[in-house]
C-alpha positions as a Python dict, from the first residue, in 0.01 Angstrom:
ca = {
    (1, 'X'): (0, 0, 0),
    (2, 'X'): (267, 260, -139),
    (3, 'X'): (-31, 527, -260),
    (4, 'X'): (-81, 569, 160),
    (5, 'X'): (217, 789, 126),
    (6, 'X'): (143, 926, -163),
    (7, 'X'): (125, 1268, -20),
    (8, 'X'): (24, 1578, -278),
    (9, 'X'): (-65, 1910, -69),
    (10, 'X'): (-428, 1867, -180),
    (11, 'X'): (-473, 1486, -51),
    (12, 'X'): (-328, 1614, 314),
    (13, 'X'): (-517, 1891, 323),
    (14, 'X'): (-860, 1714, 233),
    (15, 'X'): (-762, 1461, 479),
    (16, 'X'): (-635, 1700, 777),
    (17, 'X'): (-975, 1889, 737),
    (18, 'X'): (-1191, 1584, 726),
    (19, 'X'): (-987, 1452, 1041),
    (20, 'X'): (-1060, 1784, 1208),
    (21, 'X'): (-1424, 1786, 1123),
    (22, 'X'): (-1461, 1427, 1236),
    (23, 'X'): (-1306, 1538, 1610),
    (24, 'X'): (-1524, 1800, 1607),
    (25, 'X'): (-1797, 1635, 1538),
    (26, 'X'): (-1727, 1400, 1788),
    (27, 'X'): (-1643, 1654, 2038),
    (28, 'X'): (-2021, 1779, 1935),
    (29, 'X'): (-2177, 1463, 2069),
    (30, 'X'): (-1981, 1456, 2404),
    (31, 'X'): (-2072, 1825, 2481),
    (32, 'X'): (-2445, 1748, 2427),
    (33, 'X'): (-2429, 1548, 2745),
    (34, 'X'): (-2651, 1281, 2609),
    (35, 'X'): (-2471, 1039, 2500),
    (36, 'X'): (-2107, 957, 2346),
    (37, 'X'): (-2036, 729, 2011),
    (38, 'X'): (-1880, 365, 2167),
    (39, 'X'): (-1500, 492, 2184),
    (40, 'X'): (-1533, 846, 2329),
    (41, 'X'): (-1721, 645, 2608),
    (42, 'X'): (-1416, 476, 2653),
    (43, 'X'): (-1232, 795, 2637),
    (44, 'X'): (-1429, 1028, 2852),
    (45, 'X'): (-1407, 693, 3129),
    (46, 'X'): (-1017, 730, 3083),
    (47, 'X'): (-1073, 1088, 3109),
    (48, 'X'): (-1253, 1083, 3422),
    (49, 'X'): (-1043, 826, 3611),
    (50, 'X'): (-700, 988, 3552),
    (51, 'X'): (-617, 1396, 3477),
    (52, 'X'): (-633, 1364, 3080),
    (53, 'X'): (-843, 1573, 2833),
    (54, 'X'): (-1076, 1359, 2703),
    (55, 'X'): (-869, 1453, 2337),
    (56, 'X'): (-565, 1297, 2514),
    (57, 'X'): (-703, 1007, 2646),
    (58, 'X'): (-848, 983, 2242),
    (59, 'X'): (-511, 995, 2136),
    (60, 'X'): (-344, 689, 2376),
    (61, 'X'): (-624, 495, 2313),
    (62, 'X'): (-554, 535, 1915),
    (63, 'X'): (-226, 419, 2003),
    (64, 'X'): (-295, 119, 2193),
    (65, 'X'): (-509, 7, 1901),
    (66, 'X'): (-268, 39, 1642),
    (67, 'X'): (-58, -178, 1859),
    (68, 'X'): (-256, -425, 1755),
    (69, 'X'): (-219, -359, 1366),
    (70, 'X'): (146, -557, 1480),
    (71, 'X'): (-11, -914, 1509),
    (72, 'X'): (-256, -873, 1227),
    (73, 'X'): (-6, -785, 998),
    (74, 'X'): (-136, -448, 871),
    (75, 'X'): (58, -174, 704),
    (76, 'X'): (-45, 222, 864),
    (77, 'X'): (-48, 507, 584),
    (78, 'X'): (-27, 888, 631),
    (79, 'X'): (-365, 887, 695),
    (80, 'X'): (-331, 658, 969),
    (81, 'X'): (-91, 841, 1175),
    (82, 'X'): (-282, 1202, 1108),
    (83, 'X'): (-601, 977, 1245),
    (84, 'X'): (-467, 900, 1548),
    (85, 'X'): (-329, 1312, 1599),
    (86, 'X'): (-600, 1513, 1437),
    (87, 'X'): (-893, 1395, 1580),
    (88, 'X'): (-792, 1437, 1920),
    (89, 'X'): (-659, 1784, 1850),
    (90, 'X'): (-993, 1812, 1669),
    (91, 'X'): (-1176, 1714, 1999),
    (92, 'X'): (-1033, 1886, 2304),
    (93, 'X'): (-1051, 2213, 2061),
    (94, 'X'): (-1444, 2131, 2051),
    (95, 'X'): (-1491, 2069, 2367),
    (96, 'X'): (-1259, 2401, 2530),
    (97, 'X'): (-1481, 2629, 2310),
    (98, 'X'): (-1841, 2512, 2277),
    (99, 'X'): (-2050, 2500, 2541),
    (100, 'X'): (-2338, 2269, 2645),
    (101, 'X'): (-2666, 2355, 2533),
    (102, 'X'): (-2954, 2476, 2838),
    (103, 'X'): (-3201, 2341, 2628),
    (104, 'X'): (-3250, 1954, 2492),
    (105, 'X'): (-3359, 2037, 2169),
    (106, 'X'): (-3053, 2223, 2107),
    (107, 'X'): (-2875, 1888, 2262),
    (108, 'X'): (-2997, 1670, 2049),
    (109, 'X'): (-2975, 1925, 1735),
    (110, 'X'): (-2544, 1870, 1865),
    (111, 'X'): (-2565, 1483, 1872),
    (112, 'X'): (-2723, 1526, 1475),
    (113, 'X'): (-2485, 1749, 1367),
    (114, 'X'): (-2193, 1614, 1546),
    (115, 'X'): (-2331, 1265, 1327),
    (116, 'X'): (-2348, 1476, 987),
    (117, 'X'): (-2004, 1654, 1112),
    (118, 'X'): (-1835, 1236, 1135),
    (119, 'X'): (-1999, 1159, 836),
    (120, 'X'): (-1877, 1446, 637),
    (121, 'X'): (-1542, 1419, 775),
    (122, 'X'): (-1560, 986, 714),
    (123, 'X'): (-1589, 1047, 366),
    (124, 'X'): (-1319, 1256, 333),
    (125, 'X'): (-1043, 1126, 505),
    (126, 'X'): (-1186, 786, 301),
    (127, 'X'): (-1144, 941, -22),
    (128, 'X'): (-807, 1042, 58),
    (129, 'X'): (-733, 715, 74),
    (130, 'X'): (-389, 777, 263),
    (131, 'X'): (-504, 453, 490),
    (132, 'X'): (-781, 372, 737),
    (133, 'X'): (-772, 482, 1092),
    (134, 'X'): (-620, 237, 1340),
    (135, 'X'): (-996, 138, 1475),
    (136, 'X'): (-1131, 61, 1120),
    (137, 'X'): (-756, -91, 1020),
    (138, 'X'): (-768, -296, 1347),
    (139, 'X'): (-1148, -445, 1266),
    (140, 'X'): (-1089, -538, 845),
    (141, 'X'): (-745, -694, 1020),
    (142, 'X'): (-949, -907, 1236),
    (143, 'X'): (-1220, -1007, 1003),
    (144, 'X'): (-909, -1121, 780),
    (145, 'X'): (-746, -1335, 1010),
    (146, 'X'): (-1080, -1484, 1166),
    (147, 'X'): (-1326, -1456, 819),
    (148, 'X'): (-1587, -1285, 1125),
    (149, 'X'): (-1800, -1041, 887),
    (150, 'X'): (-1698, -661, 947),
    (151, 'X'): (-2024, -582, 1083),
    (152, 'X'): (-1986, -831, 1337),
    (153, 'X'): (-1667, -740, 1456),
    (154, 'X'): (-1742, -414, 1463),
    (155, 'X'): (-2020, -462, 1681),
    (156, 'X'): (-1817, -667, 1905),
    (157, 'X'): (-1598, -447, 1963),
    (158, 'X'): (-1762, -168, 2018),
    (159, 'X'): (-1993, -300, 2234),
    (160, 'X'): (-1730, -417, 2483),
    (161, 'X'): (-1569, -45, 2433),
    (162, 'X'): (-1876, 97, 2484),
    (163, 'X'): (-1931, -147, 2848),
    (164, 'X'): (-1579, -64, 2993),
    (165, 'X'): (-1616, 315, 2881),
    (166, 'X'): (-1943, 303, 3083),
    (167, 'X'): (-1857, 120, 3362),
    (168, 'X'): (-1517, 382, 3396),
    (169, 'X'): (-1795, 653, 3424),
    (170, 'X'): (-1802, 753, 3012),
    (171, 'X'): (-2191, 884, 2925),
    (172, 'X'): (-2440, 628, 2779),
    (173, 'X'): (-2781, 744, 2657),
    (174, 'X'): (-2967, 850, 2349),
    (175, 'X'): (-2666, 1011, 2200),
    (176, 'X'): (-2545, 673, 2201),
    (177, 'X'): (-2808, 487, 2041),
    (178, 'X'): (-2899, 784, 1776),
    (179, 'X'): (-2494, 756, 1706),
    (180, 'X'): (-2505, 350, 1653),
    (181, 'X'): (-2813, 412, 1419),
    (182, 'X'): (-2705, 666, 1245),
    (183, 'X'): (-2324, 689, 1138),
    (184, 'X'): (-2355, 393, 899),
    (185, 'X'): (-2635, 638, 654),
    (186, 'X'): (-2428, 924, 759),
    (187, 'X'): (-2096, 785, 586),
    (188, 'X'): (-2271, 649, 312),
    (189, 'X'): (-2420, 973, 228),
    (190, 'X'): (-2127, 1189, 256),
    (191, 'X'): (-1951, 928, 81),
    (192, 'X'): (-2204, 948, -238),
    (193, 'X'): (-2170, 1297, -266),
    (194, 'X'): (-1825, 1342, -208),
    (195, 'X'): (-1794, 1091, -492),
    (196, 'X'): (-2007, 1278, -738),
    (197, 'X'): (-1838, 1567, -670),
    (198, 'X'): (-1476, 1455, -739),
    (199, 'X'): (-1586, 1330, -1038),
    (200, 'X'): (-1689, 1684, -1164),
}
């Protein structure tokens, strides 16, 4: 996978943006208060139990799973690497300058966007194609060396990310469920259109 460090100003760019949007998307969800996606529970529980940002504790976690990449024999790109940085940069700048919402039509209208804001940025770190983030490398790794389906990995493992994220003190609730139903339609969206309009 040579093209993963294929790196033309425009690619990194796209991708660093996308990255950036994705943390702040994410960092979206966690300010609404209602709920985190499955690894920011983890993160926030990491958070909470030692003196990291929640950005921070983003960023080790990253780490630790691309420590796995190691066994399953897979190969990071650019795009890996600016993953694991970018987002959590992207995060802890969300979360030091918005604020929660009074209201909780205002929180949820944050846990939608911060959805649309991970799709968006999904699809362009995707199209980059400068190499999956060490989550997504670490599950397609898995499903090689076991022949599990994707889906069921994935659910697997976020569902025991999402347990000891929760039971470190990371924030279940709607967020969380509105985020498991609705990322898949949100990549695939952004994904379409970002595709029609690199055709152009």
């Amino acid at each position: 996978a040579a093209h993963r460090w294929d790196l033309s100003f425009s690619r990194v760019s796209i991708l660093i943006f996308g990255l950036f949007i994705f943390g702040v998307g994410d960092s979206l969800i966690i300010i609404s208060e209602l709920g985190n996606a499955p690894w920011s529970v983890l993160a926030q529980g990491v958070a909470t139990r030692t003196s990291m940002t929640i950005g921070s504790a983003t960023f080790i976690i990253s780490c630790l799973v691309l420590l796995l990449w190691i066994p399953l024999k897979e190969k990071p790109g650019f795009g890996t690497l600016a993953n694991i940085v970018v987002i959590a940069i992207g995060i802890d700048v969300g979360i030091a300058f918005i604020q929660t919402p009074e209201l909780f039509i205002f929180k949820l209208l944050y846990v939608f966007v911060g959805i649309g804001l991970i799709g968006i940025g999904s699809a362009l770190y995707i199209t980059c194609g400068l190499g999956p983030g060490p989550r997504d490398g670490a599950m397609t790794g898995i499903h090689f060396k076991t022949g599990i389906r994707v889906g069921r990995v994935r659910m697997g493992i976020e569902l025991v990310v999402l347990t000891i994220g929760w039971l470190m003190g990371g924030r279940v609730g709607i967020g969380t469920a509105l985020f498991a139903l609705l990322i898949g339609q949100s990549v695939a969206i952004f994904l379409g259109i970002v595709a029609r309009l690199t055709r152009k």
